[in-house]
C-alpha positions as CSV (number, residue, x, y, z in Angstrom):
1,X,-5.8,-12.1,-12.5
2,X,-4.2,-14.4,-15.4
3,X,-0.5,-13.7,-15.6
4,X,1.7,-15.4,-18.6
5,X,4.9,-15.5,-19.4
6,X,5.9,-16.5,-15.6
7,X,8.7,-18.7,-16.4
8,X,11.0,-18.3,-13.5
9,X,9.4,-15.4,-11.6
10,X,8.7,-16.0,-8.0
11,X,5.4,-14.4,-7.1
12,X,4.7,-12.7,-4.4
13,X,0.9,-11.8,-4.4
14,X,-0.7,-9.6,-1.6
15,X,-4.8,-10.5,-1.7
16,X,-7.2,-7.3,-1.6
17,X,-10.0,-9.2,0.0
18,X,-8.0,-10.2,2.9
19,X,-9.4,-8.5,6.0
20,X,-7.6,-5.8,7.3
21,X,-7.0,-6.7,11.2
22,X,-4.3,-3.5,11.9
23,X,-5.6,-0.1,12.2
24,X,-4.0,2.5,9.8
25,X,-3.7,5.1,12.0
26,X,-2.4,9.1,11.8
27,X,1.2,8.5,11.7
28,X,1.5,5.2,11.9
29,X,4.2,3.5,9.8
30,X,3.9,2.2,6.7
31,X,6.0,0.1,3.7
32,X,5.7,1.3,0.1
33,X,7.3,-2.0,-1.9
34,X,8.6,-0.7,-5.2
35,X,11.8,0.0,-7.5
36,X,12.8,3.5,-7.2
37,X,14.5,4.4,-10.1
38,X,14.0,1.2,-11.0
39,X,16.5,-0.2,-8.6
40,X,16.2,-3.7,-8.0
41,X,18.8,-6.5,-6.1
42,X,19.2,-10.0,-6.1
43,X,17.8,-10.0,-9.7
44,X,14.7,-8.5,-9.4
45,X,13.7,-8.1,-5.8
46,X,11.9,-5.0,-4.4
47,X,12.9,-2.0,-2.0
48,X,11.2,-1.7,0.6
49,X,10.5,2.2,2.0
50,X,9.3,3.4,5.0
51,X,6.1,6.0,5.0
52,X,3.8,7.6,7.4
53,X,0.1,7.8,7.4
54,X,-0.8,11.9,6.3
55,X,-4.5,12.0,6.3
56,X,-6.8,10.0,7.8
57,X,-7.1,6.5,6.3
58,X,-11.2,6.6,6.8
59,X,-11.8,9.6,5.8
60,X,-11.5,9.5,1.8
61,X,-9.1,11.9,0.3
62,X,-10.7,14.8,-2.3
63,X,-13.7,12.4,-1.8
64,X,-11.4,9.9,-3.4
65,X,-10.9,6.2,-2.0
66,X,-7.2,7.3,-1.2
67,X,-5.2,8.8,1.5
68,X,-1.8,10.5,2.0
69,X,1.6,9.0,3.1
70,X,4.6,10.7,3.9
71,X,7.7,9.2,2.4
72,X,10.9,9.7,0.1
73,X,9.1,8.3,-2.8
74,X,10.7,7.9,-6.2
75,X,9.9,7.6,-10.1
76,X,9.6,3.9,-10.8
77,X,7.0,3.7,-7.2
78,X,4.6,4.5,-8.4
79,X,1.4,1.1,-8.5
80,X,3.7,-0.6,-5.6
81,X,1.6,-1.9,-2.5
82,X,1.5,-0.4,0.3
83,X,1.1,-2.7,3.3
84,X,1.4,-2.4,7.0
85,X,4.2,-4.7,8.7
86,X,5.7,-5.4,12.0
87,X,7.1,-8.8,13.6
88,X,7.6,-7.6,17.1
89,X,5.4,-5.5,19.9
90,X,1.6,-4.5,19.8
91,X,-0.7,-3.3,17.4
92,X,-3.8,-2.5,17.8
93,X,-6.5,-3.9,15.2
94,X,-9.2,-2.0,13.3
95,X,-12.0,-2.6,16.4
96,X,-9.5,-0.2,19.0
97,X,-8.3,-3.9,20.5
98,X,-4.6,-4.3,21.4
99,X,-2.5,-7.0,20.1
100,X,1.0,-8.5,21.2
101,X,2.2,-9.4,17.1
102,X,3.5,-13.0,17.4
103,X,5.2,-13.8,14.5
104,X,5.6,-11.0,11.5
105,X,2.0,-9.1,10.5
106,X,1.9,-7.8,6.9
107,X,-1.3,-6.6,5.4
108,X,-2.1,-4.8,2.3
109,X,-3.5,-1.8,2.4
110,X,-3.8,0.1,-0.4
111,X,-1.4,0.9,-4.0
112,X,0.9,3.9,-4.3
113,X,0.0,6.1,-7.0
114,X,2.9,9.1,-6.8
115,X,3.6,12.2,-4.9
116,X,0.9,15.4,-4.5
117,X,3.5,17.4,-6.4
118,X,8.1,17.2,-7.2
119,X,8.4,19.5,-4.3
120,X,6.8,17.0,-1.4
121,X,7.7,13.7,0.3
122,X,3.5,13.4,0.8
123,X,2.2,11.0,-2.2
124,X,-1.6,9.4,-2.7
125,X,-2.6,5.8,-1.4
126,X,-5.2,4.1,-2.8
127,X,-7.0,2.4,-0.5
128,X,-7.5,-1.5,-0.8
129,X,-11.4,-1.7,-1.5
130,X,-10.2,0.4,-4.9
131,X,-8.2,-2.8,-6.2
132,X,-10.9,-5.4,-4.9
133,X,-13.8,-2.9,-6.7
134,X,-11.3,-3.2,-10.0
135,X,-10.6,-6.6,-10.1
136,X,-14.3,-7.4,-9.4
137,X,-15.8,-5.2,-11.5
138,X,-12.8,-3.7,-14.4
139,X,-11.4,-0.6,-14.2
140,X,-14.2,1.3,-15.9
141,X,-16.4,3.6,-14.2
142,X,-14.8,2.7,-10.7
143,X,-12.8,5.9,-9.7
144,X,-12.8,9.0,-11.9
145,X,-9.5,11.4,-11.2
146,X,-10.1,15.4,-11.4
């Protein structure tokens, strides 16, 4: 996608046709990269928050591409990535094979769209193949929201 007006921003892109080698898996931990409340450090640098996988990631949500997390979400989180990251001890892939992580593994895996409701930490993740349908294909028509 064509950004302007990039004058002194560094980018930090994730790409949504990367394959995904980690399994998400019930429970597994996850990293929501965002500005709660806006909050932002060393100029403009993201917060990173730890979640938890709520619903199975293959099994599509409402019979929506999404799934749940469970995190202490904020305002101003709401579009971040969400992406799966370790540096250190196994993980297993998306095949059931087990991996000793050599060096750090970060993978997108989906955008944050905002809790279920005020009153719960759970909030909706859609899934990566939503951005790479969007990006291929425009926004239109692509996911319809009761």
């Amino acid at each position: 996608m064509p950004l302007t007006d990039t004058a002194g921003v560094g980018i930090y892109g994730y790409d949504p046709w990367a394959e995904v080698r980690a399994a998400v898996n019930m429970a597994g931990s996850l990293s929501i990269v965002g500005f709660p409340f806006g909050l932002r450090y060393g100029g403009a640098m993201a917060t990173w928050v730890q979640g938890f996988v709520a619903s199975e990631h293959e099994i599509d949500f409402d019979g929506l591409p999404r799934f749940l997390v469970d995190s202490r979400t904020r305002p101003g989180q709401s579009g971040s990535p969400v992406v799966f990251y370790t540096t250190t001890g196994n993980f297993r892939d998306i095949h059931g094979n087990t991996f000793l992580a050599s060096g750090t593994i970060e993978e997108f895996v989906g955008v944050y769209s905002g809790r279920i409701n005020e009153e719960s930490d759970l909030g909706f993740v859609w899934k990566a193949s939503v951005v790479r349908e969007i990006v291929d294909n425009g926004v239109r028509g692509i996911v319809s929201v009761p």
